[in-house]
N, C-alpha and C positions, 0 to 999 in steps of 0.2 A: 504494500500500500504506500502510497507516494502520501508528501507532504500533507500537499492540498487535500487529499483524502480522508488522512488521518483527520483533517482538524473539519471537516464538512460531516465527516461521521461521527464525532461527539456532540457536533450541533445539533444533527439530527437525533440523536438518541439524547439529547442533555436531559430528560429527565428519567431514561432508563437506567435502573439500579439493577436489571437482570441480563444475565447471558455475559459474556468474557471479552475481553481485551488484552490483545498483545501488545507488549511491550513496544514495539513501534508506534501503534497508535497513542501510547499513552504520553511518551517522550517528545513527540511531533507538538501534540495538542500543549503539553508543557513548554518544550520550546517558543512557541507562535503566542504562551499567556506572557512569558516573559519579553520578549520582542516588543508587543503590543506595549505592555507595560511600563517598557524604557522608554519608548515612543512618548507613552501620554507625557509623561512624568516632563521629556524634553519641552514638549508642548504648552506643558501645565504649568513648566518653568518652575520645579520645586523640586525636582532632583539638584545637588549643588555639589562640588567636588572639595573637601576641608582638607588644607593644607599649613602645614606648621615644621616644626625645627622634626626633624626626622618620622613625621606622619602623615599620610597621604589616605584619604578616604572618600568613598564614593558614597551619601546618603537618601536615600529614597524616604518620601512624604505621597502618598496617595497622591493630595489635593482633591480635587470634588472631581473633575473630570475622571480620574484613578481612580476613587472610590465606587465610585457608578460602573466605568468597568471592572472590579473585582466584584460590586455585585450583583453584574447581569452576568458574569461569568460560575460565581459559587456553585449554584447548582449542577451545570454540565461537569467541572469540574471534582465534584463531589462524585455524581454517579460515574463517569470513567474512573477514580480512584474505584470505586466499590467493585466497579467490571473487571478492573485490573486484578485485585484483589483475589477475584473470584476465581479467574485462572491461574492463581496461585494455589486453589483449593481451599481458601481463608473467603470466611465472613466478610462482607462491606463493613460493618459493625469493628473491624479492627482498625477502622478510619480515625474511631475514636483516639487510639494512641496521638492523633496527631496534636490531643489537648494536651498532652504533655512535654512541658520546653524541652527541646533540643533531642533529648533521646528518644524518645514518642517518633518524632519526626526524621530523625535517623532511620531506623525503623522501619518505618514505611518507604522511604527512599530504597535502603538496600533491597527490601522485599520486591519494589515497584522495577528495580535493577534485573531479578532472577526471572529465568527463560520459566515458562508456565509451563504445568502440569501438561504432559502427551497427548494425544487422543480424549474423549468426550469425561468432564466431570459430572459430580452432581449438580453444577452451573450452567451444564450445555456443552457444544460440539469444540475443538478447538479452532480456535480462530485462526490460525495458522494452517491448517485443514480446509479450511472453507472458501 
């Protein structure tokens, strides 16, 4: 599945939490939130770069336009983690880790990282199959 695919199929599905997703679709769709994201931010003029005697940082602020895309994006965003998830043979429900700072969210990145379960789970066919 090419880019453009990956990210027009979680639009389409944004608020399906059933059935799997491969790791390509789920990276593509992450990449394209973060892109977009840099984008506003440049736009929004609240992304700013702090510099000082041997520190150098890049800080992100939504602002309103950001805020409004991360939340017309939460939901699609939530149900591919849950798909992802699912092809791991793992709950959506283990989404929740991501309430927990840093390790929670670790977590779920590594998990989101690993090649999904072979042939059909109890979440449906493999997507990589299909």
């Amino acid at each position: 599945m090419t880019a453009v695919d990956a990210v027009k199929s979680a639009y389409r599905n944004y608020a399906s939490f059933e059935g799997r997703a491969a790791r390509s679709d789920f990276w593509w769709f992450v990449l394209f939130q973060i892109v977009v994201a840099a984008l506003i931010s440049q736009i929004d003029g609240t992304s700013q770069m702090i510099t000082g005697p041997g520190m150098m940082r890049y800080t992100y602020s939504p602002g309103l336009l950001g805020a409004i895309w991360h939340l017309v994006n939460l939901l699609p965003i939530l149900a591919l983690g849950a798909r992802r998830l699912h092809d791991l043979g793992k709950s959506g429900w283990w989404l929740l880790l991501g309430l927990i700072p840093m390790i929670g969210v670790l977590f779920l990145l590594a998990w989101a990282s690993l090649r999904g379960t072979a042939g059909p789970n109890a979440y449906g066919p493999d997507p990589l199959a299909v």
